[in-house]
MIZAGU-763791 format. One record per residue: residue in three letters; residue number from 1; x, y, z of N, C-alpha, C in turn. Coordinates in nm, 2 decimals. Example, Ala and Ser with C-alpha at 12.3 -4.5 7.8 and 13.67 -1.06 7.14 Angstrom:
% residues 2
['ALA' 1 [1.32 -0.57 0.78] [1.23 -0.45 0.78] [1.32 -0.33 0.78]]
['SER' 2 [1.28 -0.22 0.71] [1.37 -0.11 0.71] [1.29 0.00 0.79]]
This chain:
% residues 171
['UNK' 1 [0.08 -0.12 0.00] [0.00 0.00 0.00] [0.09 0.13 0.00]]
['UNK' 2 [0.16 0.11 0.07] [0.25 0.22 0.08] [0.32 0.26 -0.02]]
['UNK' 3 [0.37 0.14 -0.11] [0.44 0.15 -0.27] [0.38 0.26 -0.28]]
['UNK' 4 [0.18 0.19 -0.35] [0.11 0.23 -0.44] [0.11 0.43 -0.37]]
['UNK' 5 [0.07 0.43 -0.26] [0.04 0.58 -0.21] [0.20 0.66 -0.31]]
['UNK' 6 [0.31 0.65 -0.26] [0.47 0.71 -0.33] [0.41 0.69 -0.47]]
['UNK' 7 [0.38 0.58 -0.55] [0.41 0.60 -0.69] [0.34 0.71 -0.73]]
['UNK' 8 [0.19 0.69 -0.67] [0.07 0.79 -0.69] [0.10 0.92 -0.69]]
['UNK' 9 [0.12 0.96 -0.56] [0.20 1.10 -0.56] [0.32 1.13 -0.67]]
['UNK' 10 [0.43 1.07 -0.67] [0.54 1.11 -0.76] [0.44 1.18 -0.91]]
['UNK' 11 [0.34 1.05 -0.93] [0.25 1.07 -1.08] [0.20 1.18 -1.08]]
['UNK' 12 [0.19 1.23 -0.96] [0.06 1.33 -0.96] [0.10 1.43 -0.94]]
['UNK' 13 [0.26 1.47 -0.91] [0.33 1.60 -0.90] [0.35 1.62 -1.06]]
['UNK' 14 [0.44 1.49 -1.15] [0.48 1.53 -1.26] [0.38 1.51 -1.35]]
['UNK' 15 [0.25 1.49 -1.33] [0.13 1.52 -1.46] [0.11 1.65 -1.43]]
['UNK' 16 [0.14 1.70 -1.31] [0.06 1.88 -1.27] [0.15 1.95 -1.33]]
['UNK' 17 [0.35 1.92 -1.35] [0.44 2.00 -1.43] [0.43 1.98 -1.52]]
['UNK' 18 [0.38 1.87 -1.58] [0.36 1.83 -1.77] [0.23 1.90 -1.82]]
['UNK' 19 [0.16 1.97 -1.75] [0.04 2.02 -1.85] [0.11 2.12 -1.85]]
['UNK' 20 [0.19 2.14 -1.78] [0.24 2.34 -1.77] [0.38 2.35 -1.86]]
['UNK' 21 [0.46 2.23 -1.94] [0.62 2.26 -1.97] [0.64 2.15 -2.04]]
['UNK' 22 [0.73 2.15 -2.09] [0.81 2.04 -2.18] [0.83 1.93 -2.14]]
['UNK' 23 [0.81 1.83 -2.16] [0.82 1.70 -2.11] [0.91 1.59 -2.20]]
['UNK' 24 [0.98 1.51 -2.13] [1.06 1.44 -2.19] [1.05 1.27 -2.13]]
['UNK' 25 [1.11 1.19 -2.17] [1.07 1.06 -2.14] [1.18 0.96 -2.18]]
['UNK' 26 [1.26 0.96 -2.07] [1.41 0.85 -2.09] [1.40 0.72 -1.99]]
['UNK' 27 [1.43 0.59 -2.13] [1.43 0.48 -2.07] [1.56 0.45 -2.06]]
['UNK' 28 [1.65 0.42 -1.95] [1.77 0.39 -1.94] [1.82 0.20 -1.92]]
['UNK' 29 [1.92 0.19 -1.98] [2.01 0.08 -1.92] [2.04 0.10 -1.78]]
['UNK' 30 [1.98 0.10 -1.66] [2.06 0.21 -1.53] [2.18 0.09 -1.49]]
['UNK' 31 [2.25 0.11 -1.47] [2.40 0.02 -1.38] [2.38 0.02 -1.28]]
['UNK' 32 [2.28 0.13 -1.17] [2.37 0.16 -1.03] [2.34 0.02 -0.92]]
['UNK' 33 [2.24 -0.04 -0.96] [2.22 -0.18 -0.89] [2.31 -0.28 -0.90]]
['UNK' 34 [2.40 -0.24 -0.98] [2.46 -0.35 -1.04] [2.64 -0.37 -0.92]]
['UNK' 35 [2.62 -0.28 -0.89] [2.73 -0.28 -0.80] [2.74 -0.37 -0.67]]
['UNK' 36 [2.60 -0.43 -0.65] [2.62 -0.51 -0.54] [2.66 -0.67 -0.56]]
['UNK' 37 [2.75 -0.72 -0.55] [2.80 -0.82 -0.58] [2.79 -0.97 -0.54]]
['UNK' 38 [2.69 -0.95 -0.41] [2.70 -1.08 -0.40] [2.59 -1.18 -0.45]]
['UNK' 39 [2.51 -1.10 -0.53] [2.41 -1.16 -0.62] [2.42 -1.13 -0.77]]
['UNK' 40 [2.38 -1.23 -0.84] [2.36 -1.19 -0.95] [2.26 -1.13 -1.07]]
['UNK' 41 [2.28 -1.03 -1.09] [2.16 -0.90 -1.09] [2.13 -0.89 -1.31]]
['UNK' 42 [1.98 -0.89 -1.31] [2.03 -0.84 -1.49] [1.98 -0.75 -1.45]]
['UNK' 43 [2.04 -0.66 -1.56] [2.05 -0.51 -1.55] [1.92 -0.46 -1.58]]
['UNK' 44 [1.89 -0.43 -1.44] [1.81 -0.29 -1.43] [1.74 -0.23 -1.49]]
['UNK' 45 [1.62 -0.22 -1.58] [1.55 -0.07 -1.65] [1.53 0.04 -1.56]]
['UNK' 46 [1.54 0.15 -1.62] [1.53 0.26 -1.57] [1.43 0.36 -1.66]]
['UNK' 47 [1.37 0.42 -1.60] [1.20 0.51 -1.69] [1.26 0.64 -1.58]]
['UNK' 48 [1.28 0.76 -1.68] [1.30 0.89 -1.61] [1.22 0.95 -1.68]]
['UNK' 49 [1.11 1.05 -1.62] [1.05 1.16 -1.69] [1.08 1.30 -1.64]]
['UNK' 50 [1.13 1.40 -1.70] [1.22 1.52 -1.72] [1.11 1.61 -1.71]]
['UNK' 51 [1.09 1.70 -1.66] [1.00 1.85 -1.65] [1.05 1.94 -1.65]]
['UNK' 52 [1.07 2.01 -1.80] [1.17 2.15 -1.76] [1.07 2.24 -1.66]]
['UNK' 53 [1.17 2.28 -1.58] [1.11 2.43 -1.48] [1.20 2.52 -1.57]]
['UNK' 54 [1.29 2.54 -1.60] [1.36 2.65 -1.62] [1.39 2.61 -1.75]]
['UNK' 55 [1.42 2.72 -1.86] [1.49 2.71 -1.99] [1.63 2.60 -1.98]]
['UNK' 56 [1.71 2.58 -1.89] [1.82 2.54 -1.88] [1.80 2.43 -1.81]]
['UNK' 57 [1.67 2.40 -1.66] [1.70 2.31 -1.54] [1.54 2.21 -1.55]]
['UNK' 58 [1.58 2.10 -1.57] [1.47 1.98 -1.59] [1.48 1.95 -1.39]]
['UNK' 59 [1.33 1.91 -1.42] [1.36 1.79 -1.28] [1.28 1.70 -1.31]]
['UNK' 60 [1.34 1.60 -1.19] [1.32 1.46 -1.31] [1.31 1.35 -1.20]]
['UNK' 61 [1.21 1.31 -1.24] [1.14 1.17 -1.16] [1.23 1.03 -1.20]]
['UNK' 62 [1.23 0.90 -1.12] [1.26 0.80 -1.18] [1.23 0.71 -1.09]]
['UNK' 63 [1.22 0.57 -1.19] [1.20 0.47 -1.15] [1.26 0.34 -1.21]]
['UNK' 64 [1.32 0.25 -1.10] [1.41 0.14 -1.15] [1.33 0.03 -1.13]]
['UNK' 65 [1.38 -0.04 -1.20] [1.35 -0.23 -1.13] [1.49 -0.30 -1.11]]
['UNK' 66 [1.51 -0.35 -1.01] [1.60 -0.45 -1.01] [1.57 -0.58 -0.97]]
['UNK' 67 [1.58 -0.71 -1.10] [1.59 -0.84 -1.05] [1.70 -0.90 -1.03]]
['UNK' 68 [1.70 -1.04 -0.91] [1.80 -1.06 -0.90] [1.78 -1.17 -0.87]]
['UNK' 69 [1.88 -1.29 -0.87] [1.93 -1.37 -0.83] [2.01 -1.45 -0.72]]
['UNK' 70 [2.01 -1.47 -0.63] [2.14 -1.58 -0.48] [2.11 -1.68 -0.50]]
['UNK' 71 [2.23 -1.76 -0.55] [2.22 -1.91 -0.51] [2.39 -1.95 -0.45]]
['UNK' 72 [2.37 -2.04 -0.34] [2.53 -2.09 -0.29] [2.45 -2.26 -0.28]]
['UNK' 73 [2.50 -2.31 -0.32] [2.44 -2.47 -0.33] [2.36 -2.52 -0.38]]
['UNK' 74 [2.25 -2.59 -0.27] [2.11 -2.61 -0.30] [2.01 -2.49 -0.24]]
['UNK' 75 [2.07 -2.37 -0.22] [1.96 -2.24 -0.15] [1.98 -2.15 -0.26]]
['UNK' 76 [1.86 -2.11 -0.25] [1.85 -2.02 -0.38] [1.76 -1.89 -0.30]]
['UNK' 77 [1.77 -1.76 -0.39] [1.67 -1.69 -0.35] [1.66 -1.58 -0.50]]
['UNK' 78 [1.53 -1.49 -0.48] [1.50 -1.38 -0.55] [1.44 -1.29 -0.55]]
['UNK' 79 [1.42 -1.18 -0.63] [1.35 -1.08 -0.58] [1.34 -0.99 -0.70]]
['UNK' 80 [1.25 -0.86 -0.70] [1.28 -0.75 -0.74] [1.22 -0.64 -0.67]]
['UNK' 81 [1.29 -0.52 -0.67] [1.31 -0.44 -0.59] [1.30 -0.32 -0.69]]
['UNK' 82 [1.18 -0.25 -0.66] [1.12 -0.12 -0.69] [1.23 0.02 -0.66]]
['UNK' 83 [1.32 0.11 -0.71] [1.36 0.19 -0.68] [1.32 0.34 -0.76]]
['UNK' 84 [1.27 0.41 -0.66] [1.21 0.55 -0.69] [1.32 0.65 -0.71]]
['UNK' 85 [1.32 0.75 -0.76] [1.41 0.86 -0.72] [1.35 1.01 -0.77]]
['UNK' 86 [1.45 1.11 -0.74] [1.40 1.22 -0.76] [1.51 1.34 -0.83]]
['UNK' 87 [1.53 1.39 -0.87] [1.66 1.46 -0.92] [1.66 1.62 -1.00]]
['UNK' 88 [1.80 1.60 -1.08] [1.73 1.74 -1.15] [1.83 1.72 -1.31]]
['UNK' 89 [1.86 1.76 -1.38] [1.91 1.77 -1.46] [1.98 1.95 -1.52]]
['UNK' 90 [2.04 1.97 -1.56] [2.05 2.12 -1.62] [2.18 2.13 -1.68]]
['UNK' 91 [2.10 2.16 -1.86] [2.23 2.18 -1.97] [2.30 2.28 -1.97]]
['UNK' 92 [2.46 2.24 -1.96] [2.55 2.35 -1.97] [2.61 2.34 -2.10]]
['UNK' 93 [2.59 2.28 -2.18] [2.59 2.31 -2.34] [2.53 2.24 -2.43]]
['UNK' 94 [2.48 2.36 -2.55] [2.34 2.27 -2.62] [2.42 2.34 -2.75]]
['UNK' 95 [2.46 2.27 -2.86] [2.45 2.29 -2.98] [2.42 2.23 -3.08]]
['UNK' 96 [2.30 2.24 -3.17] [2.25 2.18 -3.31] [2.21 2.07 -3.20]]
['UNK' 97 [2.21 1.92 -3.27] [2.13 1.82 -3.24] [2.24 1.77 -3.07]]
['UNK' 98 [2.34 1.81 -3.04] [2.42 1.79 -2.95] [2.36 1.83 -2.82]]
['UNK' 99 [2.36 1.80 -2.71] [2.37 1.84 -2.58] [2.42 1.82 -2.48]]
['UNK' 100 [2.50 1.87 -2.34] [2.57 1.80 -2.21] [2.53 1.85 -2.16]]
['UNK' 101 [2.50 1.79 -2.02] [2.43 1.83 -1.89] [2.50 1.76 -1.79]]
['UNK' 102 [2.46 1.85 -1.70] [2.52 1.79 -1.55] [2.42 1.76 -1.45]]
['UNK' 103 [2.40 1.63 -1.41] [2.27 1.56 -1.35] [2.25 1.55 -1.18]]
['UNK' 104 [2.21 1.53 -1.07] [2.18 1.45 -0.93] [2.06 1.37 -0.92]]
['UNK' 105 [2.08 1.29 -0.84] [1.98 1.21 -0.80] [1.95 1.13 -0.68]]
['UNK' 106 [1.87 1.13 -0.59] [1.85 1.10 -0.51] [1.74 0.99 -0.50]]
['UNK' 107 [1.77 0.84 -0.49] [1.67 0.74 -0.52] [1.70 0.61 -0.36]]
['UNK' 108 [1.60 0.58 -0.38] [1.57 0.49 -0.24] [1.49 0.35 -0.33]]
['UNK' 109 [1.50 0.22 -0.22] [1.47 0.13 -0.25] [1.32 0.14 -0.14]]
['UNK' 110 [1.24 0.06 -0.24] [1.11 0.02 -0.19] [1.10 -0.11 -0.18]]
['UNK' 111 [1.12 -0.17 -0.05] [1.13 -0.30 0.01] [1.04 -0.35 0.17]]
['UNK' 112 [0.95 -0.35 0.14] [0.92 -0.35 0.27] [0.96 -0.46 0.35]]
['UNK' 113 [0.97 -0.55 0.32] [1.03 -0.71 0.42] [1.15 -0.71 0.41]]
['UNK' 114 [1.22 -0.60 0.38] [1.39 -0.61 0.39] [1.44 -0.52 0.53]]
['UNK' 115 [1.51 -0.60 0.59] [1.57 -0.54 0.73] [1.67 -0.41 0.73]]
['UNK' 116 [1.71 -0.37 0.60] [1.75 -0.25 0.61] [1.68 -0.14 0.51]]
['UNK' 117 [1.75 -0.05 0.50] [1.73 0.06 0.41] [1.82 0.12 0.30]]
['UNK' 118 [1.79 0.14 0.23] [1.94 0.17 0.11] [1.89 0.27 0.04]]
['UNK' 119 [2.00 0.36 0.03] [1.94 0.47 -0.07] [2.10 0.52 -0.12]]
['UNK' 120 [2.04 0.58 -0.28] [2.16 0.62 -0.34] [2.20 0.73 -0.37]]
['UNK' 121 [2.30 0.85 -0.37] [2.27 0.98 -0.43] [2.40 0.97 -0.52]]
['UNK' 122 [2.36 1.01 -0.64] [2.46 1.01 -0.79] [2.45 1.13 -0.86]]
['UNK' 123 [2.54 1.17 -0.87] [2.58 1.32 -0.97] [2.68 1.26 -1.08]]
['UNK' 124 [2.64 1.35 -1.22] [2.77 1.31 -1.30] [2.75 1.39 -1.43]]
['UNK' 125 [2.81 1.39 -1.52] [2.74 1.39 -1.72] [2.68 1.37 -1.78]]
['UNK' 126 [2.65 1.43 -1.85] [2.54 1.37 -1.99] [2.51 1.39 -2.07]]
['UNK' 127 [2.49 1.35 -2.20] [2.55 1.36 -2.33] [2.45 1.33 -2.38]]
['UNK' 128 [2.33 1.40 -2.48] [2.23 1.34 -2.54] [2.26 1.42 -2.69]]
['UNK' 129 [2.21 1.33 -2.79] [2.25 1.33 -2.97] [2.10 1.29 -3.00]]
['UNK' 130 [2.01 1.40 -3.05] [1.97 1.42 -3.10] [1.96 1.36 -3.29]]
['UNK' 131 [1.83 1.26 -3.26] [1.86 1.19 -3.40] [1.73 1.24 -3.47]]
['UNK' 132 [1.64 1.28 -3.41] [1.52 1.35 -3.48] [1.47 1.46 -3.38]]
['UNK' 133 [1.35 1.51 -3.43] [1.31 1.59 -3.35] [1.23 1.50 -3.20]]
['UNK' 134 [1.18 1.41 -3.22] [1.16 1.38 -3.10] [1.20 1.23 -3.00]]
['UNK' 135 [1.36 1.26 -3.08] [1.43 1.09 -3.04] [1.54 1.14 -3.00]]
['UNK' 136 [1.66 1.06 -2.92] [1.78 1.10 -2.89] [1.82 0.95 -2.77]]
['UNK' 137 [1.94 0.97 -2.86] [2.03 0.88 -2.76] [2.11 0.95 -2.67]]
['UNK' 138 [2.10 0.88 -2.52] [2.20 0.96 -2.42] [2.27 0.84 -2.34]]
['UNK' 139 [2.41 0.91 -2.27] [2.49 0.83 -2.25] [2.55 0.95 -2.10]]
['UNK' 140 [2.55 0.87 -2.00] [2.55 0.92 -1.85] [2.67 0.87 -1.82]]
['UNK' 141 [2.73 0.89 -1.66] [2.86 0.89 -1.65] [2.86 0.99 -1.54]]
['UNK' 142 [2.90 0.89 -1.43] [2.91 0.99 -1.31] [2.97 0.87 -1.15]]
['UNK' 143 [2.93 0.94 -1.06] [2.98 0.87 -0.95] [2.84 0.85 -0.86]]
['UNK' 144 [2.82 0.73 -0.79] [2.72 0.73 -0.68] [2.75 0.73 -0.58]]
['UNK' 145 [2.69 0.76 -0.46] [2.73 0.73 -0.30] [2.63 0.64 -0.28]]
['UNK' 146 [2.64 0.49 -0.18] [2.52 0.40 -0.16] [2.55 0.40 -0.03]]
['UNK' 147 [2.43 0.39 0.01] [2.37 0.33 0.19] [2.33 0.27 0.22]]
['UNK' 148 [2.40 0.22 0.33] [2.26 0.11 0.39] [2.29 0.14 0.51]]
['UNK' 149 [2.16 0.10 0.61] [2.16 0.12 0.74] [2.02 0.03 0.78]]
['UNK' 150 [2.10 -0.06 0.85] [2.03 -0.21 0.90] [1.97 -0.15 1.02]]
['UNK' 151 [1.89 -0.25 1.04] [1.78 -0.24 1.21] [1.89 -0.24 1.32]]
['UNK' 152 [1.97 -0.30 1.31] [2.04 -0.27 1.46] [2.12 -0.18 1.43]]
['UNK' 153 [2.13 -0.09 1.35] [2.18 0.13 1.35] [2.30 0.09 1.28]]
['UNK' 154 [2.33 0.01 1.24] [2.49 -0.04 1.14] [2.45 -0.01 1.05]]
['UNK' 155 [2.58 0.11 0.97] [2.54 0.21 0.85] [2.67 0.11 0.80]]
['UNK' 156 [2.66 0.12 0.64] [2.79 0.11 0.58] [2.74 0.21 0.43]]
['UNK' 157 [2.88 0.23 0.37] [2.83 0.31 0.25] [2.96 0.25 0.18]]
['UNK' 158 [2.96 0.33 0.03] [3.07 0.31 -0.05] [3.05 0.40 -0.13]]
['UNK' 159 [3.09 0.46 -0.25] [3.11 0.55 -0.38] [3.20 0.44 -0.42]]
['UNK' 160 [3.15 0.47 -0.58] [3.17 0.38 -0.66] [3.14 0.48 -0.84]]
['UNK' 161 [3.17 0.43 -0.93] [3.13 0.53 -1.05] [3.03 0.41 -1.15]]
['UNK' 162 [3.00 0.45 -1.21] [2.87 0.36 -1.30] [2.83 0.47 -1.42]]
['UNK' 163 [2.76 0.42 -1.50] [2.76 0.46 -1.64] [2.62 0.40 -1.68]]
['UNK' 164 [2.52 0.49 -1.78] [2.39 0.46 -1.81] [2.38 0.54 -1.95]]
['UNK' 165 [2.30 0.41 -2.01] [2.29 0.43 -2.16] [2.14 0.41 -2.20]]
['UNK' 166 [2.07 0.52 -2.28] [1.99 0.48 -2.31] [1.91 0.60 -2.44]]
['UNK' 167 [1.77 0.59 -2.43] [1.65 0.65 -2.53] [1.59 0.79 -2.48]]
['UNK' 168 [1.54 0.87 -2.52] [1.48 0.95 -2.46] [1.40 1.00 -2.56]]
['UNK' 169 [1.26 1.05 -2.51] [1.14 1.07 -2.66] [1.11 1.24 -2.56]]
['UNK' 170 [1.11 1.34 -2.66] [1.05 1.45 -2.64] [0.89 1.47 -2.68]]
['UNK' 171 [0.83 1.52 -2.56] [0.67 1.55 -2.63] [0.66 1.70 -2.62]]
């Protein structure tokens, strides 16, 4: 229930900026789940939708999936794990069909029967090439910080860098 209430709202902030501004719609290859190692993970989709506020500054919703895989023997386990986030985007150079931007993001895992908590914050580049007017390929590149903080108050983190490749459709 709780998912459903978060997704609803995120939807219902960025339909209220999409009647009012440019909207964009990027499905990514995302990596950043991929960093955890002791399972074996396929890679991730990632759905961002972009609201420019500003001529220059998008902000930008997102949503991951991660499935995954543990097995050591005869024990096996699985899962997929819903990750939200929230961010901004804003290009510091735009020429002809070319554009780079410099991105943040702030995304959390939606798990409710998981004993801890994990959330990511990633800043970095981004490079989108314009192949029509309402298509473009982009290519990301940057660094994350990851968290976790278990029920008994034991935090661990790491930074790490990762890279995301994907589609994006202008409406």
């Amino acid at each position: 229930m709780r998912k459903i209430v978060h997704l609803a709202l995120l939807l219902l902030v960025f339909t209220a900026f999409g009647l009012c501004a440019q909207v964009n719609l990027s499905i990514v290859a995302d990596n950043y789940a991929l960093a955890q190692r002791e399972h074996s993970s396929t890679v991730p989709g990632g759905v961002e939708v972009g609201v420019e506020a500003l001529p220059k500054l998008e902000l930008v919703g997102k949503l991951a999936v991660d499935k995954w895989q543990w097995q050591a023997g005869s024990d096996s386990s699985g899962n997929s794990v819903l990750y939200p986030g929230l961010g901004v985007r804003y290009t510091v150079w735009k020429k002809n069909k070319l554009s780079a931007y410099g991105f943040g993001a702030y995304n959390w895992r939606l798990n409710s029967d998981a004993d801890s908590k994990v959330s990511f914050v990633n800043c970095g580049l981004g490079f989108a090439c314009r192949l029509h007017e309402n298509f473009a390929l982009l290519g990301e590149a940057g660094l994350q910080r990851n968290e976790t903080v278990y029920e008994e108050g034991v935090e661990a983190s790491n930074v790490l860098s990762y890279n995301n490749l994907g589609l994006r459709f202008y409406f």
